[in-house]
C-alpha positions in Angstrom: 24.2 -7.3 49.2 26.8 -7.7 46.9 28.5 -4.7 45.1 32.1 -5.6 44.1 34.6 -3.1 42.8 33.1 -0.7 39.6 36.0 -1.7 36.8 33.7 0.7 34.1 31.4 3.5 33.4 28.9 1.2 33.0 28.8 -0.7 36.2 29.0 3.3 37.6 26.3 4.1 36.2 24.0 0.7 37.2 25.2 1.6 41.1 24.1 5.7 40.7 20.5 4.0 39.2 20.4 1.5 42.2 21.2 3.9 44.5 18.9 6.9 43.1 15.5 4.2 43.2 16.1 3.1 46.7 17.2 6.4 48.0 13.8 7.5 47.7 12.3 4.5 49.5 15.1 5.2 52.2 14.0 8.8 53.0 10.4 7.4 53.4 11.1 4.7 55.8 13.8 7.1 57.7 10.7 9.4 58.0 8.2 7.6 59.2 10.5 5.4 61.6 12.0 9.4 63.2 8.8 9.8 63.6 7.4 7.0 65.4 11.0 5.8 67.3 10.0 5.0 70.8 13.6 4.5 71.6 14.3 7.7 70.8 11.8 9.1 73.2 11.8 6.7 75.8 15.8 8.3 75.9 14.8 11.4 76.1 12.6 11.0 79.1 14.9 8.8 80.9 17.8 11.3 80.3 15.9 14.4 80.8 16.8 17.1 84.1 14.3 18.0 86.0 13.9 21.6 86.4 11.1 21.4 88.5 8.2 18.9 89.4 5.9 21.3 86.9 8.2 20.6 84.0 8.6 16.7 84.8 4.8 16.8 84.9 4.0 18.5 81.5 7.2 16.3 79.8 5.9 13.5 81.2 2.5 13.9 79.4 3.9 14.9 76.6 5.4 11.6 76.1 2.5 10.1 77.3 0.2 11.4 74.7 2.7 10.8 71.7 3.4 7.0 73.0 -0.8 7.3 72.9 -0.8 8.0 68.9 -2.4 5.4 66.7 0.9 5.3 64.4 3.0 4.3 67.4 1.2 1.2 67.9 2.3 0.0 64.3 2.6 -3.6 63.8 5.1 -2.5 60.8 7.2 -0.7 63.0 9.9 -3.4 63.5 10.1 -4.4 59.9 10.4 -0.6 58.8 12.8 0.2 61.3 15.0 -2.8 60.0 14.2 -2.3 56.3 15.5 1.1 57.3 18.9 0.4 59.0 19.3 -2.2 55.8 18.9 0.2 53.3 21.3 2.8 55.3 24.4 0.7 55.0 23.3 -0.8 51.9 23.3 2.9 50.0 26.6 3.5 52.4 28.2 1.1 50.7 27.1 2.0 47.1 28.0 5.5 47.7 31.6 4.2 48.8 31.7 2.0 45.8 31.0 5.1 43.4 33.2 7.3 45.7 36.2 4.6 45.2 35.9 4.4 41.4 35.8 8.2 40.7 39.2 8.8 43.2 40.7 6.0 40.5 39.2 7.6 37.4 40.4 11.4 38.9 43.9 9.8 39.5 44.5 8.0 36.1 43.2 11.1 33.8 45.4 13.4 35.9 48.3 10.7 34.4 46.5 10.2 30.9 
């Protein structure tokens, strides 16, 4: 992606729209990959204490059955997970862009 530096109000306003439509599509995908992100569990297990053999057991099938769910087992998974990561640094950036332009506009009408 290729957002150079905002120069008007304008281009400001074209990042805010870019960034508001694929927000939305970015808290979907963020969503749905939480929710399914083996990683994340497979962490979890291999980092947890064991209290006793009773709580390893009912962790264990915990993980187990949510591993198990049909929605884990997503083909999609990959490509939503890196659509995902995409869009994170891709809005990051926007954001910075916008955040870059209004420091300038805040300094030069404080010298208007």
């Amino acid at each position: 992606y290729v957002y150079p530096t905002i120069r008007t109000e304008e281009e400001r306003d074209q990042y805010k729209a870019v960034f508001k439509d694929q927000y939305s599509e970015y808290k979907k995908l963020h969503a749905e990959v939480q929710a399914m992100d083996l990683d994340t569990l497979q962490s979890f297990n291999n980092d947890l204490k064991m209290e006793s053999w009773r709580q390893f057991t009912k962790v264990r099938m915990s993980l187990i059955l949510l591993f198990s769910r049909p929605c884990c087992q997503d083909p999609t998974f990959p490509e939503n997970r890196e659509r995902c990561e995409y869009l994170k640094c891709k809005l990051s950036h926007i954001k910075h862009k916008i955040s870059e332009y209004n420091k300038v506009m805040d300094w030069n009408n404080g010298f208007s």
